[in-house]
C-alpha positions as CSV (number, residue, x, y, z in Angstrom):
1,X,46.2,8.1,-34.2
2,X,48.0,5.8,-31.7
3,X,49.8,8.5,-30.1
4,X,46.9,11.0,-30.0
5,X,44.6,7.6,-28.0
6,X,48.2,6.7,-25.7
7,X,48.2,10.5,-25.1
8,X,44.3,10.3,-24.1
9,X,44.7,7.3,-22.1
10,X,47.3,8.7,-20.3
11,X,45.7,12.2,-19.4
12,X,42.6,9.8,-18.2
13,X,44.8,7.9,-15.5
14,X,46.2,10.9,-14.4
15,X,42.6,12.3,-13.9
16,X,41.5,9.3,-12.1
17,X,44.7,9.4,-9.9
18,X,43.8,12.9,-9.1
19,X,40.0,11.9,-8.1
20,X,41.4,9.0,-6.1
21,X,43.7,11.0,-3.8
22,X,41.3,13.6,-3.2
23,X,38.7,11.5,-2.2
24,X,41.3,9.2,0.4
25,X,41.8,12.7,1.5
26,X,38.2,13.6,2.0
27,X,37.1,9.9,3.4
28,X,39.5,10.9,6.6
29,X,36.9,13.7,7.7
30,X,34.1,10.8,8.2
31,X,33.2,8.2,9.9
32,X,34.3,5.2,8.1
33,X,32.6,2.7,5.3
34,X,33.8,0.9,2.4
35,X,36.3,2.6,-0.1
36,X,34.9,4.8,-2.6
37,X,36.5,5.5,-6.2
38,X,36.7,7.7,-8.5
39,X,33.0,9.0,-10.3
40,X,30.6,6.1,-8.5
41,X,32.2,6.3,-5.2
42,X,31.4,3.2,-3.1
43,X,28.3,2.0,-5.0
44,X,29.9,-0.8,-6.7
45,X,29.4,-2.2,-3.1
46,X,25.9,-2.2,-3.3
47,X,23.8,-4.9,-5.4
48,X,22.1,-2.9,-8.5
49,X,23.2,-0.1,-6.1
50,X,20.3,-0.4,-4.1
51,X,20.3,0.3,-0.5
52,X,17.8,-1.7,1.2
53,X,17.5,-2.9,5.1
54,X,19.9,-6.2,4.8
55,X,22.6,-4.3,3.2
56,X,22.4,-1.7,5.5
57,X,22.9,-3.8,8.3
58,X,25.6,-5.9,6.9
59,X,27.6,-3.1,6.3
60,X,26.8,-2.1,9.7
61,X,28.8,-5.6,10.8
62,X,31.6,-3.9,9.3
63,X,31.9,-0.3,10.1
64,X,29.2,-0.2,12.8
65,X,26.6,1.7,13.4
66,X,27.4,5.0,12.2
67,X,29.2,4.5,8.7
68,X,29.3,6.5,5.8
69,X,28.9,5.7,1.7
70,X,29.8,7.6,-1.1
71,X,27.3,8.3,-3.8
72,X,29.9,9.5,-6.2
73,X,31.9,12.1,-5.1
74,X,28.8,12.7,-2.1
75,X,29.3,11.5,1.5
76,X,25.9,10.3,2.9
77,X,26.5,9.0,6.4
78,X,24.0,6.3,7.1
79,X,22.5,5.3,10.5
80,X,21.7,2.3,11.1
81,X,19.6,0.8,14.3
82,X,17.4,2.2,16.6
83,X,19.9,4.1,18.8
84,X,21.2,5.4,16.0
85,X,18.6,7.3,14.6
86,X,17.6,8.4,17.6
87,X,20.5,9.9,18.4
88,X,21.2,11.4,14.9
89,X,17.4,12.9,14.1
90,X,16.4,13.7,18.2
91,X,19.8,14.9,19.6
92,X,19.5,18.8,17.4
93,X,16.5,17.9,15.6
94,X,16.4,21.3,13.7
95,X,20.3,20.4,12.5
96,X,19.7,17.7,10.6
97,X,15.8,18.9,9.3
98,X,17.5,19.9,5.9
99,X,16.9,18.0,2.7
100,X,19.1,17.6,-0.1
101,X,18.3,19.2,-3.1
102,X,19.2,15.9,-5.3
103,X,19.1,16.5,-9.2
104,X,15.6,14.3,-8.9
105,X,14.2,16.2,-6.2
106,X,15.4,19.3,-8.0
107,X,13.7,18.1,-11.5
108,X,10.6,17.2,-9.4
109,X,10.1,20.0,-6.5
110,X,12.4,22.5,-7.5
111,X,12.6,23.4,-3.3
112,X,8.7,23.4,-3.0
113,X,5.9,22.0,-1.1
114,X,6.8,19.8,2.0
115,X,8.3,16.8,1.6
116,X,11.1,17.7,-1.0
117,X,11.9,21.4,0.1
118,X,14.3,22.5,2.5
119,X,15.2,25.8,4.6
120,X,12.8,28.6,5.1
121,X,10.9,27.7,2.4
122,X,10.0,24.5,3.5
123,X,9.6,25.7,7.3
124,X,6.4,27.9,5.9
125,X,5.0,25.5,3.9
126,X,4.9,22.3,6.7
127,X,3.7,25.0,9.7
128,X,0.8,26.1,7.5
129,X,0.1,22.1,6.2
130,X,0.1,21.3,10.1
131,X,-2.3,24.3,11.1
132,X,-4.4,23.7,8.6
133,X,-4.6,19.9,8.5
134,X,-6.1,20.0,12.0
135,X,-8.0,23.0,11.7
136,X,-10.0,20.8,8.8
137,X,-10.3,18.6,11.4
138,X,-7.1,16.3,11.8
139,X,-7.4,14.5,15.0
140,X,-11.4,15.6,15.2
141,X,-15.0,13.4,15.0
142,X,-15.7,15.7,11.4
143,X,-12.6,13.9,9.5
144,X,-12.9,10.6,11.3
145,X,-16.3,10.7,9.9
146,X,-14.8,11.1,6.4
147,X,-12.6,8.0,7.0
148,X,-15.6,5.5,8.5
149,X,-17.5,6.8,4.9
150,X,-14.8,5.1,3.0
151,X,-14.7,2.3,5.2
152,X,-18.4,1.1,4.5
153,X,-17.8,2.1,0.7
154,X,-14.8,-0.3,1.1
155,X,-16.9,-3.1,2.8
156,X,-18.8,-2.4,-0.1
157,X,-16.6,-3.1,-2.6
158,X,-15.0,-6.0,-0.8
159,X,-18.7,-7.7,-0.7
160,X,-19.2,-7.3,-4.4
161,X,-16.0,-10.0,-4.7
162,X,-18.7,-12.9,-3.2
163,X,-15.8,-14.6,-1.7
164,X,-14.2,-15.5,-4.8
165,X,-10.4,-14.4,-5.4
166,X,-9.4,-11.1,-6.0
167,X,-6.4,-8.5,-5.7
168,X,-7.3,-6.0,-2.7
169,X,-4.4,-3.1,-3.8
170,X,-6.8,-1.2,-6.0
171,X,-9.5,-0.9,-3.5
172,X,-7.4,-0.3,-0.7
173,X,-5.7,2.4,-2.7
174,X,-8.9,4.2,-3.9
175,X,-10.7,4.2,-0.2
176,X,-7.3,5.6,1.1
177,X,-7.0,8.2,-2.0
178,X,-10.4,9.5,-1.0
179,X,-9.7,10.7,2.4
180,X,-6.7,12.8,1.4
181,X,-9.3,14.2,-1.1
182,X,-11.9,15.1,1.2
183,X,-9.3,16.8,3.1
184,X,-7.6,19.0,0.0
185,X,-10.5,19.3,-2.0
186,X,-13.4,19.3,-0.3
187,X,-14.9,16.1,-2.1
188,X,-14.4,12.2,-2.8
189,X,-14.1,10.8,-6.4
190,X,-16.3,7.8,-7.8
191,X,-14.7,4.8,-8.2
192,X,-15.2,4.8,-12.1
193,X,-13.6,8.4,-12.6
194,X,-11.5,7.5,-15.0
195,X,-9.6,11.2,-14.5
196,X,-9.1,10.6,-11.0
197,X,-7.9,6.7,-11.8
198,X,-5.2,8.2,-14.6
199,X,-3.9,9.9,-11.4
200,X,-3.6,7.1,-9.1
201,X,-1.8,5.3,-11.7
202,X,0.3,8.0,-12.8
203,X,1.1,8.2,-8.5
204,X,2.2,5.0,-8.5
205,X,4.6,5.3,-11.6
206,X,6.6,7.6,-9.5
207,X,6.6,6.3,-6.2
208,X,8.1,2.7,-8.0
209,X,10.5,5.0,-9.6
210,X,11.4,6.0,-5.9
211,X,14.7,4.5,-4.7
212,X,15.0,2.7,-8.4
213,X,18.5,1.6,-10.0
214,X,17.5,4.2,-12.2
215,X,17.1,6.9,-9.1
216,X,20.5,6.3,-8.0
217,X,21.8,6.6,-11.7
218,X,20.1,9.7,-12.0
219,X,21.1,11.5,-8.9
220,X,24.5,10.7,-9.7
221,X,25.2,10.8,-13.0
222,X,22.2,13.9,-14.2
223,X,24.0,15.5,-16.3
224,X,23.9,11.8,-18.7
225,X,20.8,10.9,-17.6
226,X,18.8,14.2,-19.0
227,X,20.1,13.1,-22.4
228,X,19.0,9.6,-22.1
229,X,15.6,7.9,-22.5
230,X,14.3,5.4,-20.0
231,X,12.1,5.3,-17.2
232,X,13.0,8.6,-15.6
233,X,11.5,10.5,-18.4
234,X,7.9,8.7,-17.9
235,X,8.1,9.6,-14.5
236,X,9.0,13.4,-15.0
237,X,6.4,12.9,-17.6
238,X,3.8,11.3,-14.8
239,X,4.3,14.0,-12.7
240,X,3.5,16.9,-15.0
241,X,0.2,15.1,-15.4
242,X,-0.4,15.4,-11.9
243,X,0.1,19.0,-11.4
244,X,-2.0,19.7,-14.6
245,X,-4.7,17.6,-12.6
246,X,-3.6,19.9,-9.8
247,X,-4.0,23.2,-11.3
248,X,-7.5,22.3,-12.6
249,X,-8.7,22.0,-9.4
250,X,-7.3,24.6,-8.2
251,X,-8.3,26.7,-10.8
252,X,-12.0,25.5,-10.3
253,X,-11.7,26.5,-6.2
254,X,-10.6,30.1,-7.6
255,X,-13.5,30.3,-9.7
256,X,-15.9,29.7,-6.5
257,X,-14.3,33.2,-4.7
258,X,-13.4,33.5,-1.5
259,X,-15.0,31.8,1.3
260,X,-15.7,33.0,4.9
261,X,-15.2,29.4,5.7
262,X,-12.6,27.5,4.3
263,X,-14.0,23.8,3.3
264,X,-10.7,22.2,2.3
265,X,-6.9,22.5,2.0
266,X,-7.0,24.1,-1.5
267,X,-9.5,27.1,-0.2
268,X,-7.1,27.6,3.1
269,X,-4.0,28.2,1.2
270,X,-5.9,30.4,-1.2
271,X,-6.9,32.4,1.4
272,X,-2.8,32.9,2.7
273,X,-1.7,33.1,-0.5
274,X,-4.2,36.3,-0.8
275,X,-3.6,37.2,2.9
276,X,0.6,37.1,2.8
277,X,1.1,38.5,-1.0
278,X,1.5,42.0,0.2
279,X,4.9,41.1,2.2
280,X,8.4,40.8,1.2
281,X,9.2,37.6,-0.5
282,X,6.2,35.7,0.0
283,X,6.1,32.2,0.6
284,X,2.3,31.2,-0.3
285,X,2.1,30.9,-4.0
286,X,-0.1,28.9,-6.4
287,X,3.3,26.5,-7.5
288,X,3.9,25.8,-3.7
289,X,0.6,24.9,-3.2
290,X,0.3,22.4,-6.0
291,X,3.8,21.1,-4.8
292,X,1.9,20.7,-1.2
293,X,-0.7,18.9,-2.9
294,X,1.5,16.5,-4.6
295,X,3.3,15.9,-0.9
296,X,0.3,15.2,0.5
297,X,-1.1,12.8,-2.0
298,X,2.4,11.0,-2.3
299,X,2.8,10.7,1.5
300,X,-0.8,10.0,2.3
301,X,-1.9,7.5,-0.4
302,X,0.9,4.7,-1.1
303,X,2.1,4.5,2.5
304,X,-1.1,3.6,3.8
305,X,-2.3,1.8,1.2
306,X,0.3,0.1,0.9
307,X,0.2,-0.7,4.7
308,X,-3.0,-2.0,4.0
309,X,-2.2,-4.2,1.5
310,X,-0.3,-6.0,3.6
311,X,-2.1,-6.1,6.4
312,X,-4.6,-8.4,4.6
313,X,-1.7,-10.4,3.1
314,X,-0.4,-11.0,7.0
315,X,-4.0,-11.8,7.8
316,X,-4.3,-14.8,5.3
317,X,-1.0,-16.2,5.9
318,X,-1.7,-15.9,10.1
319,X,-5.2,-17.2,10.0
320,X,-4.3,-17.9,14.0
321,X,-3.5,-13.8,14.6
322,X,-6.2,-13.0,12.3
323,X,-8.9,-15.7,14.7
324,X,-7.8,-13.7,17.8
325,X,-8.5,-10.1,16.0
326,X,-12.1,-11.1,15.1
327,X,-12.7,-12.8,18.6
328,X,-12.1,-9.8,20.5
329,X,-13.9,-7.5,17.7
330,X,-16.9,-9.9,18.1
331,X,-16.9,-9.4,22.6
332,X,-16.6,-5.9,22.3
333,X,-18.0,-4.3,19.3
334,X,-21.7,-4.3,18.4
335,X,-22.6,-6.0,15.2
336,X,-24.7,-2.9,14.1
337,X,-21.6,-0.9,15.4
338,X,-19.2,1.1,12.7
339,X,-16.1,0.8,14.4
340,X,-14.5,4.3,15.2
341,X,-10.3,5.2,16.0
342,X,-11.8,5.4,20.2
343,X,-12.4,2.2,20.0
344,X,-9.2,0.9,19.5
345,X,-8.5,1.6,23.7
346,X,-10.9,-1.4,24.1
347,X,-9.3,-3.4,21.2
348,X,-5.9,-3.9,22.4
349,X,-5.2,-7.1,20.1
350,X,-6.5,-5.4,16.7
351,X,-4.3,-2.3,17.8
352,X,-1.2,-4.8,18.2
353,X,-1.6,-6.5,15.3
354,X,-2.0,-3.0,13.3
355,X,1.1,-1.3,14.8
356,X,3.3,-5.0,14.1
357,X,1.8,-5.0,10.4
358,X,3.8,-1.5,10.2
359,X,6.9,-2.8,12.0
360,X,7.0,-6.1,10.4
361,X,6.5,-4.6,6.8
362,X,8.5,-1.3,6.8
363,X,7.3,-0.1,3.9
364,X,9.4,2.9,3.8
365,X,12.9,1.1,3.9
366,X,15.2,3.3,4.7
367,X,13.7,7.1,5.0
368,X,14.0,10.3,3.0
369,X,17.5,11.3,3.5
370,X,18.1,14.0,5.7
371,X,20.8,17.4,5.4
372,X,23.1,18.7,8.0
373,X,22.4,22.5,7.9
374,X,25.1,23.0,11.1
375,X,28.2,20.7,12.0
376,X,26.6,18.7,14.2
377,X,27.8,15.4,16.4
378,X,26.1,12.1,16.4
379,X,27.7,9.9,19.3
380,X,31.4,10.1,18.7
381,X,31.6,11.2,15.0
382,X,31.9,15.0,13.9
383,X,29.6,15.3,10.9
384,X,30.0,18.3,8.9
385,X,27.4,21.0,7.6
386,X,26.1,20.3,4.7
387,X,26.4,16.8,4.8
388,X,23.7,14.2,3.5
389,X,22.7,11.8,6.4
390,X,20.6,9.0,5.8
391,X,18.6,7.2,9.1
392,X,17.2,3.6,7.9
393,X,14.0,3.5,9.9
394,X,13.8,-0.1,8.9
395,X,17.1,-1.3,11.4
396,X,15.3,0.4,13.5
397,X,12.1,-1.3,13.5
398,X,13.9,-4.8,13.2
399,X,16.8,-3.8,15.7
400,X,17.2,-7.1,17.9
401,X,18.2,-4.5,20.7
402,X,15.0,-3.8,21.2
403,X,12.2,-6.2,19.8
404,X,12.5,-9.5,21.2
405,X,11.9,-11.5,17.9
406,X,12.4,-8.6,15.0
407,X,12.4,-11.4,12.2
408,X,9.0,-12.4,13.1
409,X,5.7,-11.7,12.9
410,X,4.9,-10.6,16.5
411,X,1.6,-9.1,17.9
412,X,3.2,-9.4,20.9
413,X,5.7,-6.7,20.8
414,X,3.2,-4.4,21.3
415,X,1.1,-5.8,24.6
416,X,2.5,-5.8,28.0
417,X,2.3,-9.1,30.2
418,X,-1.5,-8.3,31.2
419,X,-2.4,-8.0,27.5
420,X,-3.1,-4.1,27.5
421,X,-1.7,-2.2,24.7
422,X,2.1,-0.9,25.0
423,X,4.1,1.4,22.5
424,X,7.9,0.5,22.5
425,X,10.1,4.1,21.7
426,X,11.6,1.8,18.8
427,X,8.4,2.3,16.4
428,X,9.2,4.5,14.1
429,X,7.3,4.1,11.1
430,X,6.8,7.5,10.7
431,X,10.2,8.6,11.4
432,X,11.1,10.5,14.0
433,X,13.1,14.9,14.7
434,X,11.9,17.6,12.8
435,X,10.7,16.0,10.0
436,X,8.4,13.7,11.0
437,X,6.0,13.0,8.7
438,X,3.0,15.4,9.0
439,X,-0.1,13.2,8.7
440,X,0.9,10.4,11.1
441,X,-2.4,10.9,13.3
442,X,-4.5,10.7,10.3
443,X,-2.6,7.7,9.0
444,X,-3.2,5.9,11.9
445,X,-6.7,6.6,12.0
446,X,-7.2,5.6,8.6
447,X,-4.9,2.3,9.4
448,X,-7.2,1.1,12.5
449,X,-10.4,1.9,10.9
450,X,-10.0,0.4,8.0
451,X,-8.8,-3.2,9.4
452,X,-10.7,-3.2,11.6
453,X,-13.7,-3.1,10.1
454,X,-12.4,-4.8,7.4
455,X,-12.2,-8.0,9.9
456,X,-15.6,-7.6,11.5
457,X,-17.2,-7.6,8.0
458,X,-14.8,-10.3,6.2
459,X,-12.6,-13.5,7.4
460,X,-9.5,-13.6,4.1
461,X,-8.0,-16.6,2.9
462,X,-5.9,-17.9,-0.2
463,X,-7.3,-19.3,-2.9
464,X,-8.1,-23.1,-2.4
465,X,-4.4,-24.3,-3.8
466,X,-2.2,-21.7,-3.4
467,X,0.4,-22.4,-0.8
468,X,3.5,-21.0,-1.9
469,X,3.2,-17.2,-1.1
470,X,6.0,-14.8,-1.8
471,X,6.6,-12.8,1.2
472,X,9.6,-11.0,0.3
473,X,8.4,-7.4,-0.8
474,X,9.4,-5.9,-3.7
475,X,11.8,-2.8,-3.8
476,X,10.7,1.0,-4.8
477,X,9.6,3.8,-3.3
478,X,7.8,1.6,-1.0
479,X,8.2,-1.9,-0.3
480,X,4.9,-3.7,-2.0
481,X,4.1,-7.2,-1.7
482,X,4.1,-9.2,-5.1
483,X,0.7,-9.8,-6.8
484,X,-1.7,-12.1,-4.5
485,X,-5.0,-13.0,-4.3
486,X,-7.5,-13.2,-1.7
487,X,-10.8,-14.4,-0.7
488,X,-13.1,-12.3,1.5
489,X,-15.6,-14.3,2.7
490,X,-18.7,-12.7,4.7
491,X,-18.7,-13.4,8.7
């Protein structure tokens, strides 16, 4: 028995040994970062192997710039700062619009829908989103409309509170949720559908599960983690709940028949799917479509929501930034006057404080990684096809190279010296190449008018005796304050 464990032992080390020198071999062809070993490659570097904004830059310190890490036996070559990910996503945009398969975004997309897809599959599926995303009227008065709707039903909601405390998220989250509805299918849900709540929650169960300890595990080690309970298994679990919701919908739109006039996303894509199924290999099916859905409710709720959220968190701690928004809202805007995205050329402070709320809070902390599908060069370093490259949009949005007090919370980065409105190249909230995400105009539509007229109608405030707010955010697929409470008080 001792022999047969020395024996084991033995035939262990030499395995290790093997994995060692392999991977000193590999670590030559890339630009340099900390030492990997054997199976968990150089994430014992990274606390609860979690790779947020500090960590990135510190490493940065080390290696510079361009540096890679190894997620086991994977190479993911991180880019850190502004320049950086410019040059990396911009340079050849279309050689780095890949997107690795991961064993989560495998279990979860299986190479469908927008967001998690990659090669020609994905290319058909974001053209047609785009087309059809302003054909429904993206960018137009019609959906604009939608969005100032949900703006009075959230002024609404916010009134019922009388100025006593309550927790904004929810609210934010549902008036945000019901624009991407009106969009995909064609109508908003009540505030009390309890079917339609089940799916914001289950939503949020997977975007917290986002960029998790458990995440990292799982994308590493899959082969353990399919055999292992824990939260990964409620999330796969959330998610077939949301394509059941999907399907029923859909199903319902195929039960109307065809329409000589599309009214939503779901009736457009039915339409292609019926137009394009005569041709070789088809791209337009019903799984793609409910994969799209899903893309477009993950991208288009949490992020802006969660914008949001903090954007009325800023306000009560700021009451100063928050007096100057209302003060120019009160010269220029009528009081009977609901507050549209045009105005916002007239509104230069309220359109500062909005884009600084995004760069101050960079909810998405570092960015969907992204896949070589050439060899490419970014600034000195060969990177090879097929390798994993990962741009942290957050060093760019706090890169002291270009924003003169990136720590801070600073209106001011985004007005000129006469006070007009100015858009440095360095905001990148919604990243930036070929895969830039798809609903940024709608996004920022939905971001200035529902501030906006969320500070005409409402001044916000802490509770009388709370003075010790936690600002740091807390980490997951986005980066959401912790739990606070407001007070919106009438104007």
């Amino acid at each position: 028995m001792l022999a047969l464990s020395t024996v084991f032992s033995l035939l262990l080390l030499c395995y290790l040994v093997v994995q060692f020198v392999k991977l000193q071999r590999e670590v030559r062809k890339f630009p340099p970062g900390p030492a990997p070993i054997p199976i968990i490659g150089s994430l014992w570097q990274l606390k609860f192997f979690r790779l947020d904004r500090k960590i990135v830059t510190e490493m940065a310190k080390s290696y510079g710039n361009i540096y890679t890490l190894w997620f086991g036996h994977t190479p993911v070559v991180v880019l850190n700062g502004f320049q950086a990910v410019k040059d990396g996503l911009t340079t050849r945009p279309e050689d780095v619009a890949g997107r690795p398969l991961t064993p989560f975004f495998l279990a979860v997309a299986n190479n469908k829908g927008i967001m998690l897809a990659t090669g020609r599959m994905w290319k058909h599926q974001r053209r047609f989103s785009l087309m059809t995303l302003k054909s429904l009227g993206l960018g137009k008065t019609s959906l604009e409309y939608q969005i100032q709707e949900e703006a009075s039903h959230l002024v609404e909601s916010f009134a019922k509170s009388e100025g006593e405390p309550m927790n904004p998220s929810f609210a934010l989250t549902l008036a945000v949720s019901n624009v991407v509805c009106a969009v995909v299918f064609g109508h908003r849900f009540s505030n009390d559908d309890k079917t339609f709540l089940h799916l914001l929650e289950a939503m949020e169960c997977i975007f917290k599960f986002l960029g998790s300890l458990y995440n990292t595990v799982y994308d590493v080690l899959p082969w353990l983690m399919r055999r292992l309970p824990g939260p990964h298994k409620k999330v796969l679990a959330c998610c077939e709940e949301v394509y059941s919701f999907l399907r029923k919908e859909i199903r319902s739109h195929e039960g109307r028949g065809a329409s000589d006039e599309p009214q939503d996303f779901i009736d457009c894509y039915l339409a292609q799917i019926e137009k394009s199924k005569e041709g070789p290999k088809p791209a337009y099916d019903i799984d793609n479509l409910v994969q799209c859905i899903f893309d477009l409710f993950l991208g288009g709720t949490e992020t802006s929501s969660t914008t949001l959220y903090w954007a009325l968190l800023y306000m009560a701690a700021y009451p100063d930034v928050q007096a100057k928004v209302q003060k120019e809202i009160d010269a220029t805007v009528a009081p009977d006057h609901r507050i549209c995205y045009e105005d916002r050329k007239n509104l230069p402070y309220t359109n500062a404080v909005i884009h600084e709320v995004q760069r101050f809070s960079n909810i998405v902390a570092i960015g969907v990684p992204r896949y070589a599908i050439k060899d490419i060069m970014i600034q000195q370093f060969p990177i090879k096809k097929g390798t994993v490259v990962l741009p942290s949009i957050a060093s760019a949005l706090h890169d002291p190279n270009e924003w003169e007090t990136p720590q801070q919370f600073n209106p001011s980065h985004f007005l000129d010296k006469d006070g007009d409105f100015t858009c440095p190249e360095a905001f990148v909230p919604f990243s930036i190449g070929n895969r830039m995400c798809l609903g940024d105009n709608l996004a920022r539509t939905e971001l200035f008018v529902f501030f906006s007229n969320l500070l005409k109608a409402f001044s916000f405030r802490f509770p009388d005796g709370v003075e010790d707010i936690n600002m740091e955010p807390i980490w997951g697929g986005t980066l959401q304050p912790h739990y606070f409470e407001i007070c919106a008080e009438p104007r």
